[in-house]
LUMLO-365603 format. One line per field, with one value per residue: x, y, z of N, C-alpha, C in turn. Coordinates in steps of 0.2 Angstrom, whole numbers, plus 5000, padded with zeros to 4 digits. Example, Ala and Ser with C-alpha at 12.3 -4.5 7.8 and 13.67 -1.06 7.14 Angstrom:
npx 5066 / 5064
npy 4972 / 4989
npz 5039 / 5035
capx 5062 / 5068
capy 4978 / 4995
capz 5039 / 5036
cpx 5066 / 5064
cpy 4984 / 5000
cpz 5039 / 5039
//
This chain:
npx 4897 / 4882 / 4869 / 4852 / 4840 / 4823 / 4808 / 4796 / 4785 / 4790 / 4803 / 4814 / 4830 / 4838 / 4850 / 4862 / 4870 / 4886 / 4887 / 4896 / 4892 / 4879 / 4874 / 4877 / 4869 / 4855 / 4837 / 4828 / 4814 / 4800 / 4787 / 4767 / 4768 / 4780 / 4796 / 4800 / 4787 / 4787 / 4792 / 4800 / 4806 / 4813 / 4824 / 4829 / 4837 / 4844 / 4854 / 4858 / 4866 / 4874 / 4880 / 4886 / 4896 / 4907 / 4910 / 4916 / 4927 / 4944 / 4957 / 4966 / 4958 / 4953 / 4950 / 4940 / 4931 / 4924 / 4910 / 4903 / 4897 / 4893 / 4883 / 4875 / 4871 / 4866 / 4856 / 4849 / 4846 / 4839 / 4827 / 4821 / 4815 / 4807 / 4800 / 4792 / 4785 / 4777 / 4770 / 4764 / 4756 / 4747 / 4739 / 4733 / 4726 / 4730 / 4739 / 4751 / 4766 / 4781 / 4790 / 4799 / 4808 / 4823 / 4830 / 4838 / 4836 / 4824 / 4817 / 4817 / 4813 / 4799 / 4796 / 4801 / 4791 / 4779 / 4786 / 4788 / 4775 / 4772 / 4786 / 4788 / 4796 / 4808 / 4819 / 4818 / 4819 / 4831 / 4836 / 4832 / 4838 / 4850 / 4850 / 4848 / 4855 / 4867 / 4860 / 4860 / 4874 / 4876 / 4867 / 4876 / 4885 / 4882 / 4869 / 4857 / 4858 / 4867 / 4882 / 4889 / 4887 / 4891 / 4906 / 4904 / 4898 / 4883 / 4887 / 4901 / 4911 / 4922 / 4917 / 4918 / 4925 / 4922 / 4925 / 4939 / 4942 / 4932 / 4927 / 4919 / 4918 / 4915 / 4906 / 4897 / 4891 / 4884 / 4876 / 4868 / 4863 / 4856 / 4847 / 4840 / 4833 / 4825 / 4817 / 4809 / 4802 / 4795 / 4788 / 4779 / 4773 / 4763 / 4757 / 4753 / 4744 / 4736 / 4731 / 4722 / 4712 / 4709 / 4713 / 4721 / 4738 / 4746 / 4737 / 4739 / 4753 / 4750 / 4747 / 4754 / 4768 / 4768 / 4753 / 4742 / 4724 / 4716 / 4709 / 4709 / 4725 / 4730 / 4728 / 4736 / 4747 / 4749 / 4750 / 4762 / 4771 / 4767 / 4773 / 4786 / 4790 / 4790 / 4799 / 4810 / 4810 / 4812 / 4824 / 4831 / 4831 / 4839 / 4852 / 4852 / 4851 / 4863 / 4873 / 4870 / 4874 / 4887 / 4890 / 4888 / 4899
npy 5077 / 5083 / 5096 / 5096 / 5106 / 5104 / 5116 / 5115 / 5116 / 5108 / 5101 / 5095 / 5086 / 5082 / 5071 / 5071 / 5061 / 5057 / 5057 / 5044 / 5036 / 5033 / 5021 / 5012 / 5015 / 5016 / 5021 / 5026 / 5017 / 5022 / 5020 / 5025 / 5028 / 5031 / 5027 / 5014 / 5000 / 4995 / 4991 / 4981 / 4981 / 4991 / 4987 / 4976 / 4984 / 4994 / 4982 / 4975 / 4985 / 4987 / 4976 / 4975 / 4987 / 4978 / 4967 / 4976 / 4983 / 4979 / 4971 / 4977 / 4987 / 5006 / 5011 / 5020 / 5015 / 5008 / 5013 / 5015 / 5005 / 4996 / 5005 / 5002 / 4988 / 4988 / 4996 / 4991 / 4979 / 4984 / 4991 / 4978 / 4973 / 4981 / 4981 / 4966 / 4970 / 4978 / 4972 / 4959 / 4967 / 4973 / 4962 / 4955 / 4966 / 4978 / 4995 / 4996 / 5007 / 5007 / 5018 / 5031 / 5021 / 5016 / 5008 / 4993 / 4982 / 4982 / 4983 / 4972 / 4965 / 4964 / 4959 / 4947 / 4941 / 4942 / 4931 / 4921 / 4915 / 4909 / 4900 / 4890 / 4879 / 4866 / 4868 / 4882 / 4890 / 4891 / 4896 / 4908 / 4916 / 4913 / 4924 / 4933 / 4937 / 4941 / 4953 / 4960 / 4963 / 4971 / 4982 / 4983 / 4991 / 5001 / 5009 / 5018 / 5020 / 5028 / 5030 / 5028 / 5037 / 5049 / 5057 / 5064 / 5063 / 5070 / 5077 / 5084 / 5074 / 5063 / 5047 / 5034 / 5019 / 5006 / 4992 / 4981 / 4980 / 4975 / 4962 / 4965 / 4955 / 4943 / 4950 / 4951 / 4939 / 4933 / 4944 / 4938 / 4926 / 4930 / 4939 / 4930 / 4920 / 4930 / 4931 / 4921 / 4920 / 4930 / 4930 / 4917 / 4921 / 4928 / 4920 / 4909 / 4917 / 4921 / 4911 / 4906 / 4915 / 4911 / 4915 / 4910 / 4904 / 4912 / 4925 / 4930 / 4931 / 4942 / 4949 / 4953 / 4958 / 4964 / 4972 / 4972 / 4966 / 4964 / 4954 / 4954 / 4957 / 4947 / 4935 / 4941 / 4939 / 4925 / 4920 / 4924 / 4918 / 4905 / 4905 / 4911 / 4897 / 4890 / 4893 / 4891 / 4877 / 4874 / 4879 / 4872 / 4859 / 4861 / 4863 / 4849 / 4841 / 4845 / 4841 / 4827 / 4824 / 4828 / 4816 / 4806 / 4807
npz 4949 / 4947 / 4953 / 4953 / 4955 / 4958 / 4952 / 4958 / 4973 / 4983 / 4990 / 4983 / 4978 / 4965 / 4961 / 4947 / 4937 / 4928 / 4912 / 4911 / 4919 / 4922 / 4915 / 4927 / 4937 / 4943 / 4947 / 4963 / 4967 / 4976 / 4990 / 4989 / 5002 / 5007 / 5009 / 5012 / 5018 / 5030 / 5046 / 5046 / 5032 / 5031 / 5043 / 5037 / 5028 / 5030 / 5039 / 5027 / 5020 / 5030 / 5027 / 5015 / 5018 / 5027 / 5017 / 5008 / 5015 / 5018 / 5024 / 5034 / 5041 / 5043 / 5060 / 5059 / 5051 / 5057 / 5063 / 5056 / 5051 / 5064 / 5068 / 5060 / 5058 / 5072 / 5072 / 5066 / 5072 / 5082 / 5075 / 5069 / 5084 / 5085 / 5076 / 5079 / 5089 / 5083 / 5076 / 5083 / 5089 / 5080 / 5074 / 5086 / 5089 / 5095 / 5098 / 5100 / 5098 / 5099 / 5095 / 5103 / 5108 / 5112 / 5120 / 5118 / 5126 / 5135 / 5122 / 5121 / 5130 / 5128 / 5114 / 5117 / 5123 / 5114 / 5104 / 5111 / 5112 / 5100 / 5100 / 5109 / 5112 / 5121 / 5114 / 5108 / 5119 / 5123 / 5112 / 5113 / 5124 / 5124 / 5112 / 5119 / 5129 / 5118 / 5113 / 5124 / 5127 / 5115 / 5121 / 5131 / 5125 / 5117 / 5122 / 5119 / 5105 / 5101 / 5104 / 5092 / 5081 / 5086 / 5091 / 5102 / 5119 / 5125 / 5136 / 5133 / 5131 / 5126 / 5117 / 5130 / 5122 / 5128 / 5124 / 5119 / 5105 / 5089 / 5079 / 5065 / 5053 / 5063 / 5067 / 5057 / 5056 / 5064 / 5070 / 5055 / 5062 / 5071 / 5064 / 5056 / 5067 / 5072 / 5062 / 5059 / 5067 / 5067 / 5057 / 5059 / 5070 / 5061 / 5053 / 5062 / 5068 / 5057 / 5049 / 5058 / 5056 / 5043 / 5030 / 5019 / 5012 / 5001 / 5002 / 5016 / 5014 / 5002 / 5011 / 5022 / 5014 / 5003 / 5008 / 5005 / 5004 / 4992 / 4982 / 4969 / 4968 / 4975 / 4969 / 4957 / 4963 / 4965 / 4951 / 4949 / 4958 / 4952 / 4938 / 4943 / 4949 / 4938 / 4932 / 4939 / 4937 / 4927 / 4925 / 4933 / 4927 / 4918 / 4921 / 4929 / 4918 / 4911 / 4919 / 4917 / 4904 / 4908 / 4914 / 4908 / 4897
capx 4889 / 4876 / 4863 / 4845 / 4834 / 4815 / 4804 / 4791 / 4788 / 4793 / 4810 / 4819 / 4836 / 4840 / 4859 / 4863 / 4876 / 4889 / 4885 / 4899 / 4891 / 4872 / 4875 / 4876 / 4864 / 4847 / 4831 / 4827 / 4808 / 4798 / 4779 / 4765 / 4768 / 4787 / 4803 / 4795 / 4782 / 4788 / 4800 / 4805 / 4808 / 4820 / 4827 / 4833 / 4839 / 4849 / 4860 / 4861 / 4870 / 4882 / 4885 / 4891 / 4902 / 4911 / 4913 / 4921 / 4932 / 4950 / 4956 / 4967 / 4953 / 4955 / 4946 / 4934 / 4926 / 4921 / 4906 / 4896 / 4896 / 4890 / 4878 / 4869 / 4869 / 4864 / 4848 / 4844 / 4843 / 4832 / 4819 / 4819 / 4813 / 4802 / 4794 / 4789 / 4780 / 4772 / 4767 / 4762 / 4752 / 4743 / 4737 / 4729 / 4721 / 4733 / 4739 / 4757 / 4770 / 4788 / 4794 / 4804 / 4813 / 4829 / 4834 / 4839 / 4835 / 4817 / 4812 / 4819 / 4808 / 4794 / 4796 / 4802 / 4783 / 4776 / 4789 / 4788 / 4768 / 4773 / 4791 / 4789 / 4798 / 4813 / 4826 / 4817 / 4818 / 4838 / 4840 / 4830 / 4842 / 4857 / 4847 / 4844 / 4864 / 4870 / 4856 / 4862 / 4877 / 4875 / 4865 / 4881 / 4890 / 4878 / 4861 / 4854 / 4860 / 4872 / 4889 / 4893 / 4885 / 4895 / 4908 / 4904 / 4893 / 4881 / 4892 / 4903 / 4917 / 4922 / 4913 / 4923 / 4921 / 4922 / 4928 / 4945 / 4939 / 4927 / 4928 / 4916 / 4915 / 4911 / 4899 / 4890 / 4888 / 4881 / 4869 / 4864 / 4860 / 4850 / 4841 / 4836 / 4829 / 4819 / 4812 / 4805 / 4797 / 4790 / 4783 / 4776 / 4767 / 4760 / 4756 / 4747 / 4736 / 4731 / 4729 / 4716 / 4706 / 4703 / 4718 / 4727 / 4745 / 4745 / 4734 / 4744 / 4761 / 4752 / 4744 / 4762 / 4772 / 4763 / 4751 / 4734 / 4720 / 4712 / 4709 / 4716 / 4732 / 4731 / 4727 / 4743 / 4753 / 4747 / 4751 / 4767 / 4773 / 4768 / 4781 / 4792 / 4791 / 4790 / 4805 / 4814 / 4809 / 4814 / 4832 / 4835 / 4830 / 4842 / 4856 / 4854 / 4852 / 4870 / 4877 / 4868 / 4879 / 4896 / 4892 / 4890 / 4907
capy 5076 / 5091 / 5094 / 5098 / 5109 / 5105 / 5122 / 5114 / 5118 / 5103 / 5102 / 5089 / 5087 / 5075 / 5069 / 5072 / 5058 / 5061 / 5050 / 5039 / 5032 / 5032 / 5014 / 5007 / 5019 / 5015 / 5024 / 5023 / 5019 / 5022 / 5017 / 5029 / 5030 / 5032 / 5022 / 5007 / 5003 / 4993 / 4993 / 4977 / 4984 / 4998 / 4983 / 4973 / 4990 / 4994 / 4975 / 4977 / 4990 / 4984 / 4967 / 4978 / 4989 / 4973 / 4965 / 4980 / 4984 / 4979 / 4966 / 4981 / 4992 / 5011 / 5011 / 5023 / 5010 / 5002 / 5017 / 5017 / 4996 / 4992 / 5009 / 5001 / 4983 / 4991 / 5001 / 4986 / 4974 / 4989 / 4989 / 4971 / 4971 / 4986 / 4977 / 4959 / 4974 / 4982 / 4966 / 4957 / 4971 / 4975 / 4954 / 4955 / 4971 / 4982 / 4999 / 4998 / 5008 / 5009 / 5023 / 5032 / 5017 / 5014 / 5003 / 4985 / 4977 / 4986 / 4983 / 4964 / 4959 / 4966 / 4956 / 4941 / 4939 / 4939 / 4925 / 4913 / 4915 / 4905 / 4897 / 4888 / 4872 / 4869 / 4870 / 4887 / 4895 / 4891 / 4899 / 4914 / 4916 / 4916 / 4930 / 4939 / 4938 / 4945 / 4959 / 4963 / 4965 / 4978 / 4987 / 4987 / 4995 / 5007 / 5008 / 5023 / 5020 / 5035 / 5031 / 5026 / 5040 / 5055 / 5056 / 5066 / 5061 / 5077 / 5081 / 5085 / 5071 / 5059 / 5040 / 5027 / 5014 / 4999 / 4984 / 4982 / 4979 / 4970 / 4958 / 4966 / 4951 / 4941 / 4954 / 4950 / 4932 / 4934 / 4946 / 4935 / 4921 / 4935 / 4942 / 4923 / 4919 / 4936 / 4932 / 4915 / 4921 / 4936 / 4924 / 4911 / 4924 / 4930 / 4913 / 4906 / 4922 / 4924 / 4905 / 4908 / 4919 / 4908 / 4917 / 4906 / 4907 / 4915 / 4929 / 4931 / 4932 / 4948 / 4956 / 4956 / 4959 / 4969 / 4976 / 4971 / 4961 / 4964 / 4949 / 4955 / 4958 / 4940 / 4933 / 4941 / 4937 / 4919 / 4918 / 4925 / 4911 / 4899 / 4906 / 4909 / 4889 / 4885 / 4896 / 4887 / 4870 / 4873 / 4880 / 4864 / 4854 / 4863 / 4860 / 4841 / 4839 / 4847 / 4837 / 4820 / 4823 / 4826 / 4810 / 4800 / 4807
capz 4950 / 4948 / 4956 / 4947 / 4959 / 4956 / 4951 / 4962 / 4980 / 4987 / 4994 / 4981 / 4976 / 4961 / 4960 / 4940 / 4935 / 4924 / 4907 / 4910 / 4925 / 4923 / 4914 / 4933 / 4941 / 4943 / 4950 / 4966 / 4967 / 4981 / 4989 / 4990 / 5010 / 5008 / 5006 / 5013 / 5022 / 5038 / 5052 / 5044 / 5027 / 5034 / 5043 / 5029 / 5020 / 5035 / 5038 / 5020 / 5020 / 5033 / 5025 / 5009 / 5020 / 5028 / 5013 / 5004 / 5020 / 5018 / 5030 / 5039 / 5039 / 5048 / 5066 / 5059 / 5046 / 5062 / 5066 / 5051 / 5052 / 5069 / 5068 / 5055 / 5061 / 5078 / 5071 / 5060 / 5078 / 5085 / 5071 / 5070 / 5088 / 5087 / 5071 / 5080 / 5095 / 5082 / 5071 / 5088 / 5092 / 5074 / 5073 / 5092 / 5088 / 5099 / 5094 / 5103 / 5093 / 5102 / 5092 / 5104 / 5113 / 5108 / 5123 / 5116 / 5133 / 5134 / 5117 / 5118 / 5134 / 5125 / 5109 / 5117 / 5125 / 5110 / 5101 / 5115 / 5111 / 5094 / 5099 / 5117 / 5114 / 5127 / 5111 / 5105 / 5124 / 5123 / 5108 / 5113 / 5130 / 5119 / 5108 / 5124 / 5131 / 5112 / 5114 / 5130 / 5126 / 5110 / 5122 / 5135 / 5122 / 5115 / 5124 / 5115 / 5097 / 5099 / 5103 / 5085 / 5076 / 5087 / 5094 / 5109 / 5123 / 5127 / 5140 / 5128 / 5133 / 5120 / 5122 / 5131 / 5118 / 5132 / 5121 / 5115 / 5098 / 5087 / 5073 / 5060 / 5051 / 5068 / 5072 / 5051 / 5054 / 5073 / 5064 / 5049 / 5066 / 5074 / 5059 / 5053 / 5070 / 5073 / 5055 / 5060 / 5072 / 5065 / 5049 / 5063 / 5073 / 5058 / 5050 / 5066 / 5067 / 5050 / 5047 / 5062 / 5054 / 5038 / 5027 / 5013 / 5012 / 4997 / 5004 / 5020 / 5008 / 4999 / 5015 / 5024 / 5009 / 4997 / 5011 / 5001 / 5003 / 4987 / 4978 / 4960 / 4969 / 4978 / 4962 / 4953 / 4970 / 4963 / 4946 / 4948 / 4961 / 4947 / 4935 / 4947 / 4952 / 4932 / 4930 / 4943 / 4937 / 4921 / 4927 / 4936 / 4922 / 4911 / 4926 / 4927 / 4909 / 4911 / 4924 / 4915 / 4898 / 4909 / 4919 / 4903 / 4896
cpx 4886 / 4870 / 4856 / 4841 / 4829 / 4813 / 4797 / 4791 / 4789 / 4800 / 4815 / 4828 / 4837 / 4845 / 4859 / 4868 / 4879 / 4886 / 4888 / 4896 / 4883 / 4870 / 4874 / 4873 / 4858 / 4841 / 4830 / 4818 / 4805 / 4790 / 4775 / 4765 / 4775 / 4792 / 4802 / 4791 / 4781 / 4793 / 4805 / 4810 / 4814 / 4824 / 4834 / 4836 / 4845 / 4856 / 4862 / 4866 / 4876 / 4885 / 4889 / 4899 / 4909 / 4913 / 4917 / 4927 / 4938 / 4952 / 4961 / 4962 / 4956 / 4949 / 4940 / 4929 / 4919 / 4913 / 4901 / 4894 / 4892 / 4884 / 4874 / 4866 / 4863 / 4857 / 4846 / 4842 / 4837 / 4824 / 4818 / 4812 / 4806 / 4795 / 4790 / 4785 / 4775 / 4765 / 4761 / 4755 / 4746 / 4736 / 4733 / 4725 / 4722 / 4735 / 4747 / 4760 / 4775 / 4792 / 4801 / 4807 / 4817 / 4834 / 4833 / 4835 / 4828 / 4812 / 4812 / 4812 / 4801 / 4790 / 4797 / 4791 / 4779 / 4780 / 4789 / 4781 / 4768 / 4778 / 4791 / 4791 / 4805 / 4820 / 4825 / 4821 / 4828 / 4841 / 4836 / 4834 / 4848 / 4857 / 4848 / 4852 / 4868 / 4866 / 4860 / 4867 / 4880 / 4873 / 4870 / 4885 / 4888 / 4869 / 4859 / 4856 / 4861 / 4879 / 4895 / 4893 / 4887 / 4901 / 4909 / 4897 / 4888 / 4882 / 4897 / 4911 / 4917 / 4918 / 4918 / 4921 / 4919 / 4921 / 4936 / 4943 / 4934 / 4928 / 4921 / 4914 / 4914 / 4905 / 4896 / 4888 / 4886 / 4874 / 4865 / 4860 / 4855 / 4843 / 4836 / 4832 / 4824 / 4814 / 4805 / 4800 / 4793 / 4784 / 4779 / 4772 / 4762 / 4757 / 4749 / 4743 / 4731 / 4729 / 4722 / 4710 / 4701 / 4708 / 4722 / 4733 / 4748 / 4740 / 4738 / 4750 / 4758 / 4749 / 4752 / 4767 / 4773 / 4757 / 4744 / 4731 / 4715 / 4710 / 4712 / 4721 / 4735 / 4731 / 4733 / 4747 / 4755 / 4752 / 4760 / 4773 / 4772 / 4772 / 4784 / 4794 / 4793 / 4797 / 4810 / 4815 / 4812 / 4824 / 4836 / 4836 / 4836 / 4850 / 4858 / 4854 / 4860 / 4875 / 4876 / 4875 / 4887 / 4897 / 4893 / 4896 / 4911
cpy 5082 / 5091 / 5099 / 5101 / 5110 / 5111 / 5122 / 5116 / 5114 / 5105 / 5093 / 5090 / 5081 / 5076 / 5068 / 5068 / 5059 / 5055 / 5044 / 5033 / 5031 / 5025 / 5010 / 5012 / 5017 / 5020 / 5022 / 5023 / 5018 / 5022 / 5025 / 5032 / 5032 / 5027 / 5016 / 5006 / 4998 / 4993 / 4986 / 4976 / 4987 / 4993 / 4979 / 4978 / 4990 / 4988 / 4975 / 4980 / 4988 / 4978 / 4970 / 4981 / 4984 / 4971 / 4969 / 4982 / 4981 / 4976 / 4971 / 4988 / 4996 / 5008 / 5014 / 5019 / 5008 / 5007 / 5016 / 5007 / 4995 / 4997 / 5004 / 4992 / 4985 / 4992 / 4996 / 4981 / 4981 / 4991 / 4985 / 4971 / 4973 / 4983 / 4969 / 4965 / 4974 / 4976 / 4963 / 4961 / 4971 / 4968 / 4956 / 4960 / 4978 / 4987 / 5003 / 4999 / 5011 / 5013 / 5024 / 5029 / 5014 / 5009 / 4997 / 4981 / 4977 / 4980 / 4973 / 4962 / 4960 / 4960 / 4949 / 4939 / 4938 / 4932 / 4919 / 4913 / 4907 / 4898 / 4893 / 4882 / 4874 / 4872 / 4878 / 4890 / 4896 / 4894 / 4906 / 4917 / 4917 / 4922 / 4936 / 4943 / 4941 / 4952 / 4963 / 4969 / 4970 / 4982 / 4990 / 4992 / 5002 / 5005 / 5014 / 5023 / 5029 / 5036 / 5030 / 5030 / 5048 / 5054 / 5059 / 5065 / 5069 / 5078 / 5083 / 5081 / 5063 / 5050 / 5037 / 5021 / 5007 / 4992 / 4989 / 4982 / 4975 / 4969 / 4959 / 4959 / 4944 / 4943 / 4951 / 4943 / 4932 / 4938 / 4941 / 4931 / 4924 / 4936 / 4936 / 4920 / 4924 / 4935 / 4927 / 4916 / 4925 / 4932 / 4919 / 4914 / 4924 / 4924 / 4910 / 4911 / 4921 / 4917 / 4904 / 4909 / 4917 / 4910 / 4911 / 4909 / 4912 / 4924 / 4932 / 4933 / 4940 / 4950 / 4960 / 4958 / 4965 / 4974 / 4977 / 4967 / 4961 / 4956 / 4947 / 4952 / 4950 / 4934 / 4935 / 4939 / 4928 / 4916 / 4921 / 4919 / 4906 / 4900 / 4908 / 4900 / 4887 / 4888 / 4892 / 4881 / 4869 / 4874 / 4872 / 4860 / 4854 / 4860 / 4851 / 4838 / 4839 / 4842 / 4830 / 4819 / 4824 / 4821 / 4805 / 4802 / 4805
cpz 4951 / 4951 / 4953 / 4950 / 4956 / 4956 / 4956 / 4969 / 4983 / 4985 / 4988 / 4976 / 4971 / 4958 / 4951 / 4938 / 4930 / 4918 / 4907 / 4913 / 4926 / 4919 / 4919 / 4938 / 4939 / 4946 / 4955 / 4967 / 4974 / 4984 / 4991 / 4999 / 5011 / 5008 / 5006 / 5017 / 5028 / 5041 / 5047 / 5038 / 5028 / 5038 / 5040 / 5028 / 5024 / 5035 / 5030 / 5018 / 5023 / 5031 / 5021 / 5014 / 5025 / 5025 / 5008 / 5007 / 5019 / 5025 / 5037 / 5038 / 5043 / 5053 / 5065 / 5054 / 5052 / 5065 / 5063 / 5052 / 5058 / 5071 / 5064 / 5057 / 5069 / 5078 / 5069 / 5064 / 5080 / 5081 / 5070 / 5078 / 5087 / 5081 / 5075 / 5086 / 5091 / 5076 / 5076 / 5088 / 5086 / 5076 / 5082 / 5094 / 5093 / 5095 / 5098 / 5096 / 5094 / 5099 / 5094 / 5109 / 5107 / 5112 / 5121 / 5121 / 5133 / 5129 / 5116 / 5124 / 5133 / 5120 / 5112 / 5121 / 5122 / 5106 / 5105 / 5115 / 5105 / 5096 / 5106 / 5118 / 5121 / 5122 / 5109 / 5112 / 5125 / 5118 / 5111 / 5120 / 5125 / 5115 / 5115 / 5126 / 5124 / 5113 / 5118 / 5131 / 5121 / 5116 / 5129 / 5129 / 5119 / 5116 / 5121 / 5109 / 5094 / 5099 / 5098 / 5079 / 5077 / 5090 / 5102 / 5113 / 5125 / 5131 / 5137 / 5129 / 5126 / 5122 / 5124 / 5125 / 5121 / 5130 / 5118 / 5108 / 5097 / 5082 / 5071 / 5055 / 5054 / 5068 / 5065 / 5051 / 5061 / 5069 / 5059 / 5054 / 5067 / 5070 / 5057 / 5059 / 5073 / 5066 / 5055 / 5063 / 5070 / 5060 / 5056 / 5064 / 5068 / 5055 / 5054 / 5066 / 5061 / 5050 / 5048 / 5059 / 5045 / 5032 / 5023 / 5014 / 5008 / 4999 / 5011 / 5019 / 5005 / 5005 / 5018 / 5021 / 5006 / 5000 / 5006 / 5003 / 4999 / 4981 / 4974 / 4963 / 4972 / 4972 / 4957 / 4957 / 4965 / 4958 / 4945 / 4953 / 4958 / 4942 / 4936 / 4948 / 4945 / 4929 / 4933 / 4941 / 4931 / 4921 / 4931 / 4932 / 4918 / 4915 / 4926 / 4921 / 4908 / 4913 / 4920 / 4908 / 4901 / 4910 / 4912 / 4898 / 4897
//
């Protein structure tokens, strides 16, 4: 792979693939603010990355597989959190923005204040205790989201790891649970606010999404959600029509 140094005075580097392999190579595109443009985006990007890395791992994997995995699930709870602060705070007209915390514990008893705003049945508050004890316990293992990214502590002593092990692909479905109950909640806050204020769903869907409230844009958001649905409608159709002809065989 070569690399192409721009003439420009920005600083970019563009990876040159060789021809054989620019068939399964794509472009990455990016928005005018940057890669993407919430904590919850970068997120996603994050756990993503480590579902692939457990699913490509090898069922005797080496020990060091185990760094980049639970670094990246890790970071992708801590933007989780740090997105329901910042979301919370945006919708009630606050301008908190927990950058530099990187304590799990912290950034959870923050977030949870605002989800039991939304979530306050007694089955919710059971799930969000169970959330708290999983939290807890990432940040017993790594409260600074550093002891999986070096190997030495800045005293210059190696980390104790302080588990015997961990089940990688425990730890991805434990995640999925997390990330799916942090979303709900994130979409509820956001839902009851905006509703408040008079917002359609469709409008709520491209402000949080898309990060617009121009009407065009809510207007295309629109029309693409009805041939998305007539795509979908149609694909079923074609399904049970399928299924109908084996039944009468």
């Amino acid at each position: 792979m070569n690399l192409d140094w721009d003439d420009s005075e920005e600083f970019v580097v563009r990876a040159v693939p060789p021809p054989q392999a620019q068939e399964w190579l794509s472009q990455v595109c990016t928005s005018e603010s940057g890669l993407a443009s919430s904590w919850w985006q970068y997120a996603e990007s994050f756990s993503a990355a480590a579902d692939r890395l457990v699913k490509d791992s090898p069922k005797c994997a080496r020990d060091t597989d185990l760094y980049p995995i639970v670094f990246l699930y890790r970071h992708s709870l801590e933007l989780r959190l740090k997105d329901i602060i910042d979301v919370s705070s945006r919708l009630l007209g606050g301008c908190e923005q927990p950058r530099r915390q990187h304590d799990l514990v912290a950034l959870w008893k923050k977030a949870r204040v605002q989800i039991e705003r939304v979530f306050s049945d007694e089955s919710s508050a059971e799930n969000l205790q169970a959330l708290e004890e999983r939290i807890k316990e990432f940040n017993e293992i790594d409260a600074r989201s550093d002891r999986f990214r070096y190997p030495f502590h800045n005293s210059g002593c190696p980390w104790p790891l302080g588990v015997s092990g961990i089940d990688v692909r425990c730890l991805k479905n434990l995640m999925a649970d997390i990330c799916s109950l942090l979303s709900a909640a994130r979409w509820q806050m956001i839902y009851c606010k905006e509703s408040e204020r008079g917002l359609s769903s469709l409008e709520i869907c491209a402000k949080w999404t898309m990060g617009t409230e121009d009407p065009a844009d809510v207007a295309r958001l629109a029309q693409f959600m009805i041939k998305l649905r007539e795509s979908s409608d149609a694909i079923m159709a074609k399904v049970v029509g399928i299924d109908q002809g084996t039944t009468r065989e």
